[in-house]
Structures are given as structure tokens and as C-alpha cells.
MARLUM-860663 format. One record per residue (C-alpha): residue in three letters; chain; x, y, z. Coordinates in nm, 3 decimals, always signed. Layout:
+------+-----+---------+---------+---------+
: type : mol :      px :      py :      pz :
+------+-----+---------+---------+---------+
:  ALA :   A :       X :       Y :       Z :
...
+------+-----+---------+---------+---------+
This chain:
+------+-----+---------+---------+---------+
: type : mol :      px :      py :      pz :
+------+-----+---------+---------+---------+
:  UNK :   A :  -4.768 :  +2.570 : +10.098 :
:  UNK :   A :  -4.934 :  +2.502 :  +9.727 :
:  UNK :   A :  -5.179 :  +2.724 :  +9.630 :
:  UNK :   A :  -5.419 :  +2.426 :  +9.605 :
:  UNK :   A :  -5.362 :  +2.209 :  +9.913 :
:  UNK :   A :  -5.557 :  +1.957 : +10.010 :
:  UNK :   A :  -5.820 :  +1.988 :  +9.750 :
:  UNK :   A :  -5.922 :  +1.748 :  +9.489 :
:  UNK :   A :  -5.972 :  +1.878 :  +9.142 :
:  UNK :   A :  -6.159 :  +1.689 :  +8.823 :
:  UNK :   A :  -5.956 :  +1.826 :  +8.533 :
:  UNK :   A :  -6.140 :  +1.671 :  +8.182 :
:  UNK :   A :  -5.934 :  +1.652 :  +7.843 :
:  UNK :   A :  -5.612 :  +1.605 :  +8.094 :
:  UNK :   A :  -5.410 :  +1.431 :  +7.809 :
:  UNK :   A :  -5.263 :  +1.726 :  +7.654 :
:  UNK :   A :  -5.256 :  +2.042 :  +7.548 :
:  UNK :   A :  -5.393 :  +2.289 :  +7.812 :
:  UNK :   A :  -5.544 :  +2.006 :  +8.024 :
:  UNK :   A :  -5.237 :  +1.809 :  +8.043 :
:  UNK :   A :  -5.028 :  +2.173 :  +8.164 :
:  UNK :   A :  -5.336 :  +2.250 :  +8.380 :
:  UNK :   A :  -5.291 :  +1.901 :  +8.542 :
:  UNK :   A :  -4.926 :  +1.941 :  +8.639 :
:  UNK :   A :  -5.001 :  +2.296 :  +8.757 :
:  UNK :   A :  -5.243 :  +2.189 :  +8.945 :
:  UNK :   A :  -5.069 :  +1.908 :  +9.099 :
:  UNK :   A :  -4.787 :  +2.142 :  +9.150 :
:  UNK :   A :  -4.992 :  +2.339 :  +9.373 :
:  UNK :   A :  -5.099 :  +2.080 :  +9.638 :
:  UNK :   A :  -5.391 :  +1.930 :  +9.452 :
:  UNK :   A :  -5.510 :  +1.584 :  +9.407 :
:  UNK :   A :  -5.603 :  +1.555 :  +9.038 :
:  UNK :   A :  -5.806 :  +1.362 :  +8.844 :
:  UNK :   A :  -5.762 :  +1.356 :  +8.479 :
:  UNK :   A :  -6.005 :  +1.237 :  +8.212 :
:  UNK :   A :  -6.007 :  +1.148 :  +7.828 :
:  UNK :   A :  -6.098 :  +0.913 :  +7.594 :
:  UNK :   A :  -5.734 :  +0.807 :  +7.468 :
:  UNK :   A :  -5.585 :  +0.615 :  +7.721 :
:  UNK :   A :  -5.223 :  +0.583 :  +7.598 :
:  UNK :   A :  -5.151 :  +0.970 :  +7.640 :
:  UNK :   A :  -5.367 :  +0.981 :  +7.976 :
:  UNK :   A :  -5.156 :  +0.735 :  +8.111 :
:  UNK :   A :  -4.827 :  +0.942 :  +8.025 :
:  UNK :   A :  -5.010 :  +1.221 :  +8.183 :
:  UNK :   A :  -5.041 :  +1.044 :  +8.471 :
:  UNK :   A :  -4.732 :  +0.909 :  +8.512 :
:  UNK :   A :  -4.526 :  +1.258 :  +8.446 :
:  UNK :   A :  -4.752 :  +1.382 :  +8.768 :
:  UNK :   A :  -4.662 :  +1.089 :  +8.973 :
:  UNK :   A :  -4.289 :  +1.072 :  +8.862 :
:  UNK :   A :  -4.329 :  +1.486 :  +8.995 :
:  UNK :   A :  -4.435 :  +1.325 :  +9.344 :
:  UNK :   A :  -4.772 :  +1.406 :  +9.274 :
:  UNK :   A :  -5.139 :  +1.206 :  +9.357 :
:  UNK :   A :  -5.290 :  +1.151 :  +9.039 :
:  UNK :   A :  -5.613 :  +0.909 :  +8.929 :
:  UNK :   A :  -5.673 :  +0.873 :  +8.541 :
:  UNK :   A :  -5.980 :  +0.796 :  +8.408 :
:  UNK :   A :  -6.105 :  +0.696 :  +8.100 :
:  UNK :   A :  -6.406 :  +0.822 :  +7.986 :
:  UNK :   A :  -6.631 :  +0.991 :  +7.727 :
:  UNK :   A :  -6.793 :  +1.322 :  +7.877 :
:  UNK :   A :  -7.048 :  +1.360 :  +7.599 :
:  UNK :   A :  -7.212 :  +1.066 :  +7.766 :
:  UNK :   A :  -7.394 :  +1.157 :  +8.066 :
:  UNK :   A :  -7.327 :  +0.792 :  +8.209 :
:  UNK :   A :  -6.924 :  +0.843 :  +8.171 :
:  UNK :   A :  -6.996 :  +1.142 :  +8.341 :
:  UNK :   A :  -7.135 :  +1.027 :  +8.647 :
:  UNK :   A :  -6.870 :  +0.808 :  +8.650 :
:  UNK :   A :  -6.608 :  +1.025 :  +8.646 :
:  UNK :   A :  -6.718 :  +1.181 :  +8.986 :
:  UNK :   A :  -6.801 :  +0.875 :  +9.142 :
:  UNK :   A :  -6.465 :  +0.744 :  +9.043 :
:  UNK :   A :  -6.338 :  +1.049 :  +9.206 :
:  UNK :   A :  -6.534 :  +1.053 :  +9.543 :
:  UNK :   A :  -6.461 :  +0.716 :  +9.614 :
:  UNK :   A :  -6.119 :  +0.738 :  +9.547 :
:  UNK :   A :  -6.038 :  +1.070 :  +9.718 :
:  UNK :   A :  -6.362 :  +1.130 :  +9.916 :
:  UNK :   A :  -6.475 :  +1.494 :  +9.739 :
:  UNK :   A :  -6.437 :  +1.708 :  +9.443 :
:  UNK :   A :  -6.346 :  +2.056 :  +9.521 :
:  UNK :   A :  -6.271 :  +2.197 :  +9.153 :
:  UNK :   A :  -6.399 :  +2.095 :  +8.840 :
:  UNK :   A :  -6.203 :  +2.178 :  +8.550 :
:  UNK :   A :  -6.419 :  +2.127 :  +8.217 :
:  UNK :   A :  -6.147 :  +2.147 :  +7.979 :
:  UNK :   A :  -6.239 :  +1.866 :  +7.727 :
:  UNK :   A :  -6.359 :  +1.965 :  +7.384 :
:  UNK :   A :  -6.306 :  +1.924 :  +7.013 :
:  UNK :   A :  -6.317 :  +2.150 :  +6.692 :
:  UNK :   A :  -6.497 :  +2.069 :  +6.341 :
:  UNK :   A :  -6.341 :  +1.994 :  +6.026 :
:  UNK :   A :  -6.324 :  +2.349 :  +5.930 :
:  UNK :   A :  -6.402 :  +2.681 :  +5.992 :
:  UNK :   A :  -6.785 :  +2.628 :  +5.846 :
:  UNK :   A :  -7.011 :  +2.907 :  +5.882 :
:  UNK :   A :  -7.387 :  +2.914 :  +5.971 :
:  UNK :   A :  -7.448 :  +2.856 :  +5.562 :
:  UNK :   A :  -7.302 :  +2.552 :  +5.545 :
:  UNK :   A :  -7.268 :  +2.369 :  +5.867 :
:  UNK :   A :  -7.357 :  +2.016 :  +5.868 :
:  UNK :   A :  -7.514 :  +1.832 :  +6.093 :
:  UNK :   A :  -7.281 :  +1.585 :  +6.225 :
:  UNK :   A :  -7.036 :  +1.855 :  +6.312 :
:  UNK :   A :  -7.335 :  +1.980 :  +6.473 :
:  UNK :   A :  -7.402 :  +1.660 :  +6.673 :
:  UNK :   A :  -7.024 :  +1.577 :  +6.747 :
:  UNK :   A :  -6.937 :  +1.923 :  +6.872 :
:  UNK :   A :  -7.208 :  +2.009 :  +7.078 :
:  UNK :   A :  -7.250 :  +1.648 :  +7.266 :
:  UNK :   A :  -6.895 :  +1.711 :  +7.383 :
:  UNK :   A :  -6.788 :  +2.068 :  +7.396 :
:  UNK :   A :  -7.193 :  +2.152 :  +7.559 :
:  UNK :   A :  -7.345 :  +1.868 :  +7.690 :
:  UNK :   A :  -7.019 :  +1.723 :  +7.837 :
:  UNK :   A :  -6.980 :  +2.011 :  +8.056 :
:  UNK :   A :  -7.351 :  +2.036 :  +8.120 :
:  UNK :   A :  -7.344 :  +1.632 :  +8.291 :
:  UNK :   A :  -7.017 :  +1.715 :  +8.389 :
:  UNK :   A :  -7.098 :  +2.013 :  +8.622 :
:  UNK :   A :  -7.468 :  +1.854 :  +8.685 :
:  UNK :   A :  -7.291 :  +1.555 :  +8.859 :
:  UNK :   A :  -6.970 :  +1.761 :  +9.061 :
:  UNK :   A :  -7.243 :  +2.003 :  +9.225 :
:  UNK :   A :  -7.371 :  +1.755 :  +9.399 :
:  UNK :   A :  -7.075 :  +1.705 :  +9.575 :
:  UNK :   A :  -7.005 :  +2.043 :  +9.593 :
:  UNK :   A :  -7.351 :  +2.134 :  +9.729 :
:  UNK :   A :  -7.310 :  +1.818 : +10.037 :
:  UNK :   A :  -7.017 :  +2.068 : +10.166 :
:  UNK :   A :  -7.113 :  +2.365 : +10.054 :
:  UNK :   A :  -6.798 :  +2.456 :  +9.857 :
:  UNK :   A :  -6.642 :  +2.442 :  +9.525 :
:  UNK :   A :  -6.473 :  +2.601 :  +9.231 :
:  UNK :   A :  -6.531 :  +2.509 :  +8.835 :
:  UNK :   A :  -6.419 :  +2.601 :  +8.590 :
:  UNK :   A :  -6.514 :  +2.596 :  +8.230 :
:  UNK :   A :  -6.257 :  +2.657 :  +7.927 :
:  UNK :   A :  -6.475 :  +2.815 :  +7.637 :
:  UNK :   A :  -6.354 :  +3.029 :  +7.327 :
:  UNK :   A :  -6.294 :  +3.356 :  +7.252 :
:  UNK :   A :  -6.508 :  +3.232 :  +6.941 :
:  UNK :   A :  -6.740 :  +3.257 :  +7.229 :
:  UNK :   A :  -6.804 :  +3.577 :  +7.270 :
:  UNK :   A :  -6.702 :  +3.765 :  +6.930 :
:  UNK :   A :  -6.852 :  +3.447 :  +6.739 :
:  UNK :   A :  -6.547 :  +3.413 :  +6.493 :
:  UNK :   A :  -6.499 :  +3.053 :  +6.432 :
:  UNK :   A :  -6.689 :  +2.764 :  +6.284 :
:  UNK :   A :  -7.094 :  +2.806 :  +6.369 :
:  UNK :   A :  -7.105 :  +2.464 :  +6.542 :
:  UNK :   A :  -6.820 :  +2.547 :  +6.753 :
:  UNK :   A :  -6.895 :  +2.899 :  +6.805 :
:  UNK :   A :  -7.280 :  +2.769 :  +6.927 :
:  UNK :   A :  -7.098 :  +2.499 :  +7.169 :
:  UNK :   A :  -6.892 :  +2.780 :  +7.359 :
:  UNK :   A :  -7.160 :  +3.025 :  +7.331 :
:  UNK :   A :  -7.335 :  +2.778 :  +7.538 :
:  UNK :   A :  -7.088 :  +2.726 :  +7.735 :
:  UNK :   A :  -7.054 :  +3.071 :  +7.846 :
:  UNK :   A :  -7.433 :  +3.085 :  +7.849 :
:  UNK :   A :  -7.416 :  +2.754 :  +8.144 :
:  UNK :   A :  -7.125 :  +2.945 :  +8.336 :
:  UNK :   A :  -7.326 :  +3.276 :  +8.412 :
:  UNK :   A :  -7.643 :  +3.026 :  +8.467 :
:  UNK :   A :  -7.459 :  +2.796 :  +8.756 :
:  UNK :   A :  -7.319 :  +3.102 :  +8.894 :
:  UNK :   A :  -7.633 :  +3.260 :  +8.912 :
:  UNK :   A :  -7.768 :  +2.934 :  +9.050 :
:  UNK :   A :  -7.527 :  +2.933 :  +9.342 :
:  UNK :   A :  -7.495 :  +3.265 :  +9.431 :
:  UNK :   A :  -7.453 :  +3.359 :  +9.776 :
:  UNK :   A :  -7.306 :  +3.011 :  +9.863 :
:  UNK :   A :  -6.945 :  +2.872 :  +9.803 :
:  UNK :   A :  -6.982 :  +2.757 :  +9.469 :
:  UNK :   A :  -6.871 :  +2.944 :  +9.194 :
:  UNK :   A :  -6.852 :  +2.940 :  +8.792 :
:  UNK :   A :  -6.616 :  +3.047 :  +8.569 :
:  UNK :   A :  -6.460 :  +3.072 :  +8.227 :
:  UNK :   A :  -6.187 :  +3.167 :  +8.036 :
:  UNK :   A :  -6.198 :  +3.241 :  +7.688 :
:  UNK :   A :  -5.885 :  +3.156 :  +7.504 :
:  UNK :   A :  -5.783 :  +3.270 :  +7.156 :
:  UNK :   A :  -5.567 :  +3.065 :  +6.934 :
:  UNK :   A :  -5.400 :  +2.872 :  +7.135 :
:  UNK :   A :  -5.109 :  +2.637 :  +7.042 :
:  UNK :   A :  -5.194 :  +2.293 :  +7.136 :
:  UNK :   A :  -5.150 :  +1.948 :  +6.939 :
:  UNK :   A :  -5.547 :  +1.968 :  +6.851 :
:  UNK :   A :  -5.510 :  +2.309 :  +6.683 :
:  UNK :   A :  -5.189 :  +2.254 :  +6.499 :
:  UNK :   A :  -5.257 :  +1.942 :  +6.356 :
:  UNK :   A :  -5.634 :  +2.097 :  +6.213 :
:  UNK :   A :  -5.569 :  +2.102 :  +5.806 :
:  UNK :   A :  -5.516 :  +2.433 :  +5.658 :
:  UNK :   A :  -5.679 :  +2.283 :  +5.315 :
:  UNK :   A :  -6.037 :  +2.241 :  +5.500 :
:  UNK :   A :  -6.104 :  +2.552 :  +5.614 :
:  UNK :   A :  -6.319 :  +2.810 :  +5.508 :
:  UNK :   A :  -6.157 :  +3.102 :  +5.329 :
:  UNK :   A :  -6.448 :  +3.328 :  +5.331 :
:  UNK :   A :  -6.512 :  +3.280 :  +5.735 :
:  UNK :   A :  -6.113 :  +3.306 :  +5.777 :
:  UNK :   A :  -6.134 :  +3.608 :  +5.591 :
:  UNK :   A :  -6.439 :  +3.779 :  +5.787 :
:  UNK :   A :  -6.241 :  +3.636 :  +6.105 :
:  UNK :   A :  -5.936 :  +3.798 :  +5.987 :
:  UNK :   A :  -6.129 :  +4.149 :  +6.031 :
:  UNK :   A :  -6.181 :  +4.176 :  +6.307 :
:  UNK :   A :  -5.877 :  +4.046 :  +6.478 :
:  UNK :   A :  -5.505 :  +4.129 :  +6.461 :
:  UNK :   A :  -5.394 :  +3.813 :  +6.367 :
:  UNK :   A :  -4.996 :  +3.999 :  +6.405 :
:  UNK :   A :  -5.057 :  +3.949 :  +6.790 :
:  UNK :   A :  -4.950 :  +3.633 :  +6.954 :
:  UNK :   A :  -5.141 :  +3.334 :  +7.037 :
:  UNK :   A :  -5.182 :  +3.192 :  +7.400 :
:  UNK :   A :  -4.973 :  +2.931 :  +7.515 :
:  UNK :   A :  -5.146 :  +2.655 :  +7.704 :
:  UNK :   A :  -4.912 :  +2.744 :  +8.026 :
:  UNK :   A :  -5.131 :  +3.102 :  +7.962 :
:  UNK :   A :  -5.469 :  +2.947 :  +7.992 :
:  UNK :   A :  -5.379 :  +2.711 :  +8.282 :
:  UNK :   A :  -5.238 :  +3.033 :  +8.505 :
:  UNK :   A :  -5.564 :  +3.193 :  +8.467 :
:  UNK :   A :  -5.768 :  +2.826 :  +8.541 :
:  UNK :   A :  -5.509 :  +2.809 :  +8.847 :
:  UNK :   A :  -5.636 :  +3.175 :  +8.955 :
:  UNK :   A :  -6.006 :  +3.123 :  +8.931 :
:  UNK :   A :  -5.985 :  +2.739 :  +9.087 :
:  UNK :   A :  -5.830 :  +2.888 :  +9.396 :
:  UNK :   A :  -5.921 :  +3.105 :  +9.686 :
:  UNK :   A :  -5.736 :  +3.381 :  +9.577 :
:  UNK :   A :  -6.061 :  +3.423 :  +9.314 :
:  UNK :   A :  -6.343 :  +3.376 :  +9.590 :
:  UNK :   A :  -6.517 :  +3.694 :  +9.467 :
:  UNK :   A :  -6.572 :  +3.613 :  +9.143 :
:  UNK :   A :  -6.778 :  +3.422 :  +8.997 :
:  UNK :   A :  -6.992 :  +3.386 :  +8.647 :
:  UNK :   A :  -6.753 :  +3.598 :  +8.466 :
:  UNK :   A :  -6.618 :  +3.485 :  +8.112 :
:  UNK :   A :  -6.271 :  +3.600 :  +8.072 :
:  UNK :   A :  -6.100 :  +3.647 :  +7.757 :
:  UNK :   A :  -5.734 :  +3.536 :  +7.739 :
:  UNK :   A :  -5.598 :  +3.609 :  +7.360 :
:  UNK :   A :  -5.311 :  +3.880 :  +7.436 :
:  UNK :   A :  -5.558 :  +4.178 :  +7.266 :
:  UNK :   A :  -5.634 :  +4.021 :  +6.970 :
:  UNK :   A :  -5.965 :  +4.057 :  +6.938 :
:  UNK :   A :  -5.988 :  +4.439 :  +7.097 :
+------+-----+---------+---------+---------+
């Protein structure tokens, strides 16, 4: 038996990195997954490495930082498969940058919050309603160790603030029910997004401050590391907890 049988899981950003590893985890595990991203070349590979694995996989194409693609997304899903049972919100993007509160502009201000915020804000407004008509459900959310220590770019550092902020507020929400909230905060992690940022754009002074108060000699997450601990808190075996943010960067940051 897979640790997720039987249940239907929304993963968003399920093209790559630790979306696309969560995806084939999850599918791995008994689950029927939904992926989502705006690219749909590398969406469709997605999909088709699940299926070629034998398993039950719908891609959709969509834009989470638009509350309309949202809803779509879950409606795709329910009338498809019939529920949603996990919400992953994985999706999100980083600024040009490592630009501190000084010097943030505001499109990276716009850009970054509409998706990495707001997308997981319609995303988890439209899966609790599903969740609430059966009184179950698991999500999710993947924030930032720049989250919680608030080393990183001040757009992107507000957007998983936030994020974490949203997690402890929908677990609050739903306490005492079936529906839970999670997150886990990832250090560096070594996807396609992060390596191909440009050294040349970032800013030294904010990598510096950042480089005090982390031992950047430890090593970075993998995304197989973040989607083991997404696997933990979408299943069963994590029905106790819930709005908890937790960090997954190997020490770095202690």
C-alpha cells in the first residue's frame, strides 16, 4: 500500500524542480496528482514521466496569481477526479536579485507577491471548499527559510513571510476539524530556478549580511529533501500537526 492511496492531491509549480520530484513522489505513493504551471512544454513532460511510471496524472495549465486560474484549477480537478484531498502550493518565483528593503522596486514587488502570496491565498481559498464539503484535507505550503530569518531579497522575504503568516492563519481557522496547514521552509535549494538566477545581479551588501548569519559551508537541500518532508505532512502519518512552519536547510541557519 502507498502512503497516499486513494487521495487526490493539487501539486502547483509541478514542472520542475521540487514540484516536479514532489509530483512523482506523490504519485509513487498511491496518489492521483494534479500538476499546474504556466509553461506547458515541461508540464507535459511532467506528466508524461508520471504516466509512463503507471501513474494517474491531469496537467493543467494555469497562472495561480490569478484568482480566476485558480478556481479553475480545482474545478478542473473535482470534475476530473471528484475531490481534492491535498493541496500542495509549491509554485513561486524569485526577483532579479537579492534587493533589500532600500532598494526594492516595485514591480518585483507586484510580480512576487501576486504569485508567491496571493497565488496560494486563491489557491487554498478555492481547495477548502472542497475540503470543508468532506471534512478532510491536508495542504501544504512551500515557503522560505528567508521566511523566518528574513535573509533574502525584501520582496521575496515579504511573500514567504506571508506565506507563513496564511499557514498558522488556516490552521488556526480549521482547528479541531480535519483540515490542516503546513509549511516547510527550505534553504538553498538546488533547482533549475535557483541555478540559473545571475550571480552579476545580486546584491553584495545583502549577500554579505546574509552570509552572517548562515554557514554557507553546510549543504543545500535537494528538492528530493523538500518533497520527503511535503510527503510527511500531506499524509496521515502527520495528522497532529498542523500550522507549524518547518525549516528544512541541513542547520544552516542555526
Amino acid at each position: 500500500m502507498g502512503r497516499l492511496d486513494g487521495k487526490v492531491a493539487i501539486i502547483t509549480g509541478g514542472n520542475s524542480g521540487v514540484g516536479k520530484v514532489t509530483a512523482l513522489r506523490f504519485a509513487q505513493e498511491g496518489a492521483k496528482v494534479v500538476i499546474s504551471a504556466r509553461r506547458e512544454g515541461p508540464l507535459m513532460e511532467v506528466a508524461d514521466e508520471i504516466k509512463k511510471a503507471g501513474g494517474d496524472v491531469l496537467p493543467v495549465i494555469c497562472d495561480i496569481s490569478k484568482p480566476e486560474d485558480a478556481k479553475k484549477l480545482v474545478s478542473e480537478t473535482v470534475k476530473h477526479f471528484g475531490t481534492v484531498d491535498i493541496l500542495v502550493n509549491n509554485a513561486g518565483i524569485l526577483e532579479k536579485g537579492l534587493k533589500p528593503i532600500d532598494k526594492v522596486e516595485d514591480e518585483d514587488l507586484d510580480r512576487i507577491l501576486n504569485t508567491n502570496t496571493k497565488g496560494t491565498m486563491y489557491c487554498i481559498r478555492e481547495a477548502v471548499k472542497e475540503m470543508e464539503a468532506k471534512g478532510k484535507g491536508s495542504i501544504v505550503n512551500v515557503a522560505s527559510i528567508a521566511g523566518i530569518v528574513g535573509g533574502g531579497g525584501a520582496a521575496y522575504v515579504a511573500s514567504k513571510s506571508a506565506v507563513i503568516g496564511i499557514t498558522r492563519h488556516t490552521a488556526l481557522r480549521y482547528a479541531g476539524t480535519q483540515i490542516r496547514c503546513n509549511a516547510v521552509c527550505p534553504g538553498t535549494i538546488i533547482t533549475p530556478m535557483v541555478m540559473n538566477a545571475r550571480n552579476d545581479a545580486l546584491d553584495e551588501d545583502m549577500f554579505g549580511q546574509m552570509a552572517k548569519h548562515s554557514d554557507m559551508k553546510v549543504q543545500p537541500c535537494m528538492p528530493e529533501d523538500v518533497a520527503n518532508i511535503v510527503l510527511f505532512l500531506a499524509s496521515d502519518e502527520s495528522r497532529a500537526i498542523t500550522g507549524q512552519a518547518i525549516a528544512s536547510d541541513f542547520g544552516s541557519t542555526l
